[in-house]
C-alpha positions as CSV (number, residue, x, y, z in Angstrom):
1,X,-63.3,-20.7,-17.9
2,X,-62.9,-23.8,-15.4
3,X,-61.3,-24.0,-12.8
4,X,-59.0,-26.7,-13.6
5,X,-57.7,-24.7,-16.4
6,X,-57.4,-21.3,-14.9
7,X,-55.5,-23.5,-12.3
8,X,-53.2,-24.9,-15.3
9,X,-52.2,-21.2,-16.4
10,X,-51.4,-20.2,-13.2
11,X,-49.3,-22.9,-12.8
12,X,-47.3,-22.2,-16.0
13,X,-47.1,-18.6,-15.4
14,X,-45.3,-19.4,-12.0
15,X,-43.0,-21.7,-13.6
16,X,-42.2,-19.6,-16.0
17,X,-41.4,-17.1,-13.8
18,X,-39.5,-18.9,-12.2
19,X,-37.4,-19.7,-15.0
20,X,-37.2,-16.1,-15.5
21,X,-35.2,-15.4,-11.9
22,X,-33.1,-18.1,-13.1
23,X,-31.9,-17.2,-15.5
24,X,-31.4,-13.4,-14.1
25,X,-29.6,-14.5,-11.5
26,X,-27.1,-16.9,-13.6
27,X,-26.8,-14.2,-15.8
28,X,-25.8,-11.5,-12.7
29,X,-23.4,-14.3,-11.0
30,X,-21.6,-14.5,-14.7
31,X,-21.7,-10.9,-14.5
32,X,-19.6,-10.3,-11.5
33,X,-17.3,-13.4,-12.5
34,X,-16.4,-11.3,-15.7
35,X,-16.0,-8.0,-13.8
36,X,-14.0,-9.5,-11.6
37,X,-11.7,-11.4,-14.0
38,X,-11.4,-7.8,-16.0
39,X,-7.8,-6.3,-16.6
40,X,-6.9,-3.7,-15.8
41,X,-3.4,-1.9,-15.7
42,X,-1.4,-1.3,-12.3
43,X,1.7,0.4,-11.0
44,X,4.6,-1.5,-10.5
45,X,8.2,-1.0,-9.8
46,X,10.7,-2.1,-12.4
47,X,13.7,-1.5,-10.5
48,X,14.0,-1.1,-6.6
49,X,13.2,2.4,-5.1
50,X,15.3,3.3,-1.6
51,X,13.9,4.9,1.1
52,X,13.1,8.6,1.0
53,X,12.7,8.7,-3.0
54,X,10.6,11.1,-4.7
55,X,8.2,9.7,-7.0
56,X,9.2,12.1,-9.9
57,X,12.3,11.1,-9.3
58,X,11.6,7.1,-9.1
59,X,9.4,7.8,-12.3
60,X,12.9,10.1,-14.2
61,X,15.0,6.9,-13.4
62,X,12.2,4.5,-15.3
63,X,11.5,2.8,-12.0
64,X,8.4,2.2,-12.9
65,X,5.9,0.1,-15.3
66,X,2.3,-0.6,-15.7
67,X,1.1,-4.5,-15.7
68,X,-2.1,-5.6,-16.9
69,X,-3.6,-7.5,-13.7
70,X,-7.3,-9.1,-12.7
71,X,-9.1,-6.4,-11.1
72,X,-9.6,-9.3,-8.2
73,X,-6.0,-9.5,-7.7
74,X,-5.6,-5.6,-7.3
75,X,-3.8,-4.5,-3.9
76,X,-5.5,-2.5,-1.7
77,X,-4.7,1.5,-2.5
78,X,-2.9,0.4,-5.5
79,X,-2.1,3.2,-8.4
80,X,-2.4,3.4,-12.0
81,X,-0.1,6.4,-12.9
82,X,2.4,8.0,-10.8
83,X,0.7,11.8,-10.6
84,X,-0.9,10.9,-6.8
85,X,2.5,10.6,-5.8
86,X,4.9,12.7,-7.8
87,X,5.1,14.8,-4.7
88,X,5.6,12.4,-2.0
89,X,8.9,10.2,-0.7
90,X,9.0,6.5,-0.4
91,X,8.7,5.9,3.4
92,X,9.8,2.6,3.0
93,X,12.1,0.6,0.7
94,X,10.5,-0.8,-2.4
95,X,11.7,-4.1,-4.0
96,X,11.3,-4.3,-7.5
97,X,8.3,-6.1,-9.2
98,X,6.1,-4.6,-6.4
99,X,2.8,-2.8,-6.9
100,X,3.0,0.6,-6.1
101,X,0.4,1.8,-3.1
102,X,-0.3,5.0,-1.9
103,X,0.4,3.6,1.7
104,X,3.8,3.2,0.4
105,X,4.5,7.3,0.0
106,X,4.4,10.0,2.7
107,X,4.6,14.0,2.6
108,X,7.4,14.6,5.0
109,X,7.1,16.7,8.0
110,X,10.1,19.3,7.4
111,X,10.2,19.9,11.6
112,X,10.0,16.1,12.5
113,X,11.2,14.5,9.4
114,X,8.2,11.9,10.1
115,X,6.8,11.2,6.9
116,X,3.3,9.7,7.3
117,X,1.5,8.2,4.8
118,X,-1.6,9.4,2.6
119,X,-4.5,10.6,4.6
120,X,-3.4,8.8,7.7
121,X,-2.4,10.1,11.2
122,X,0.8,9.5,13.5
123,X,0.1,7.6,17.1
124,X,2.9,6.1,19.4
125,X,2.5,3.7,21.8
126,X,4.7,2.0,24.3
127,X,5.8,-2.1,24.3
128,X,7.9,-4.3,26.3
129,X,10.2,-6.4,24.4
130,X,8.3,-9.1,23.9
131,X,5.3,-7.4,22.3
132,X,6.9,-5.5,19.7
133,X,8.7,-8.8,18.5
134,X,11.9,-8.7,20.6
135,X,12.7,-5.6,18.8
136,X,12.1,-6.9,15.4
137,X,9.9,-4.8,14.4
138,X,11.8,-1.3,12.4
139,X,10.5,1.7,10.9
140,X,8.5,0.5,7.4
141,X,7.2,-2.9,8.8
142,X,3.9,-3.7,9.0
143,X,2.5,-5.4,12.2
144,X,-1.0,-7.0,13.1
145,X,-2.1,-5.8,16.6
146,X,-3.8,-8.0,19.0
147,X,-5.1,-7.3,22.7
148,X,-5.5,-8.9,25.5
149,X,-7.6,-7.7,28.5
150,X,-7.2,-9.3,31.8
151,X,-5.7,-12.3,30.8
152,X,-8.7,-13.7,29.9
153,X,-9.5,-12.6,26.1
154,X,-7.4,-12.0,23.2
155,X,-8.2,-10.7,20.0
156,X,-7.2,-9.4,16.7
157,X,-7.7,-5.3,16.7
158,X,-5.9,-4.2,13.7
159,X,-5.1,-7.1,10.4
160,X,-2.3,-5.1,9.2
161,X,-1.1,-1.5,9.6
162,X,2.4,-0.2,9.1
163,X,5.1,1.3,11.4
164,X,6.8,5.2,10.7
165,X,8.8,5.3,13.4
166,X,11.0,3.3,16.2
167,X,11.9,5.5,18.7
168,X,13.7,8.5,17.1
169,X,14.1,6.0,13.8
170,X,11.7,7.2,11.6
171,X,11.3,5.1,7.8
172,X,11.9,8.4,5.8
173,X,15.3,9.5,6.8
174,X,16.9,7.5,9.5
175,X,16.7,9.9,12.1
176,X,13.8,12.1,14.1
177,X,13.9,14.8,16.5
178,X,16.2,15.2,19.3
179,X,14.4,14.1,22.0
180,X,16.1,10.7,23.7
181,X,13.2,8.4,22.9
182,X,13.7,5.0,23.5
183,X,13.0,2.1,20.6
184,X,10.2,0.9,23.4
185,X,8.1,3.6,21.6
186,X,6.0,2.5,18.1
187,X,5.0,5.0,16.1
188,X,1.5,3.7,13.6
189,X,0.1,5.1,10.7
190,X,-3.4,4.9,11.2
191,X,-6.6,5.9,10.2
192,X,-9.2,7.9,12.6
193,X,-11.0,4.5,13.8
194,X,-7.5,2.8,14.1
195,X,-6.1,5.6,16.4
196,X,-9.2,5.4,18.4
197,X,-9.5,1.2,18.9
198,X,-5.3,1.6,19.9
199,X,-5.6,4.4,21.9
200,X,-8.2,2.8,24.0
201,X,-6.3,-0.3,24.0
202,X,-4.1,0.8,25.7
203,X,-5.9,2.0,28.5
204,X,-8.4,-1.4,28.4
205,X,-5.5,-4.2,28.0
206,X,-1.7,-5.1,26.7
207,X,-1.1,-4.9,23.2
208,X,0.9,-7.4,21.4
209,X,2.0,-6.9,17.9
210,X,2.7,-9.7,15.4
211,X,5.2,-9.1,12.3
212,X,4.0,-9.7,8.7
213,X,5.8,-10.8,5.5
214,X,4.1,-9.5,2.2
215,X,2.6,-13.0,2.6
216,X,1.3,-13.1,6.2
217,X,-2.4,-13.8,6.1
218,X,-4.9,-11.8,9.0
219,X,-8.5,-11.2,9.4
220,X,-11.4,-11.2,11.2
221,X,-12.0,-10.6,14.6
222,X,-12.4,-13.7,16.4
223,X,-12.0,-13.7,20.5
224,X,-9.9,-16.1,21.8
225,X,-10.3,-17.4,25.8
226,X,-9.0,-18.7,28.4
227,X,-11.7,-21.9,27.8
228,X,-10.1,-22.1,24.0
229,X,-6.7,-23.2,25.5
230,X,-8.0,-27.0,26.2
């Protein structure tokens, strides 16, 4: 066969292949477009549910209903039945129209009355005034946490985690144990990585904490310095 044409086939058989990825890769980026565009029904609360509610007994008083939502649009540790926490109390108050998460229901503690969400663990930390928000910040908010290390560096440690406890204030029942603890001390609900980055910053820096609305928008981890302030 010449040359020329063995040199023709190859040609085509490359283009062709080409094609081929093409058209597998349109056909995969379509693919994740649908699945992410999928419905798919979620928890949500029809009427508001106060603080300390059981879920059976949110679910006996019909405070709940399922919505068909994008799978893209899903909150994070959102629910689709009420069985994960039929056992649990509301450790924070829940407007209505809200999905229902499981970071939204504790087991509480019947020694402490500290109620701490899911699978998560309990840390307290001390502020100043200034760093928890001028005292802003109550049992049920959710905070970012930033640290700063010799005046130098800042950056964001923690995009959104929520607080159990103020003092002896604790988001399930009002009140904690005896001990005269001032509202300087935070109690988190973290998980075992958070614990250990805000444990260590606190020995490595200040931390500052910045109050979110359902709205607020944090991520990443980008260092600001002293050279960033013009």
């Amino acid at each position: 066969m010449p040359r020329r044409t063995v040199l023709l086939i190859a040609a085509a058989g490359a283009a062709l292949l080409g094609v081929l990825l093409v058209i597998l890769y349109v056909n995969g980026v379509d693919s994740r477009a649908r699945k992410g565009q999928e419905v798919v029904e979620v928890l949500y609360t029809k009427s508001a549910i106060q603080l300390g509610t059981s879920g059976s007994a949110a679910q006996k008083a019909g405070a709940f209903e399922l919505r068909q939502v994008p799978r893209v649009a899903i909150a994070t540790g959102a629910l689709s039945n009420v069985s994960p926490i039929a056992g649990l109390n509301a450790i924070t108050a829940i407007p209505a129209g809200q999905p229902v998460t499981s970071a939204q229901w504790g087991q509480p503690n019947t020694t402490t009355s500290l109620a701490i969400p899911g699978n998560k663990i309990a840390v307290a930390i001390q502020l100043g005034d200034p760093q928890r928000v001028a005292g802003y910040v109550t049992p049920g908010s959710e905070v970012a946490v930033f640290l700063t290390r010799g005046n130098n560096t800042t950056n964001l440690l923690l995009s959104r985690v929520q607080v159990i406890a103020v003092g002896t204030t604790t988001a399930s029942s009002g009140s904690g144990n005896a001990d005269n603890i001032p509202n300087t001390i935070l109690t988190l609900a973290l998980d075992q990585g958070e614990a250990s980055k805000v444990i260590l910053g606190q020995a490595a820096g200040n931390l500052y904490f910045g109050l979110l609305s359902k709205d607020s928008r944090t991520g990443g981890n980008r260092r600001t310095t002293t050279s960033d302030l013009g």
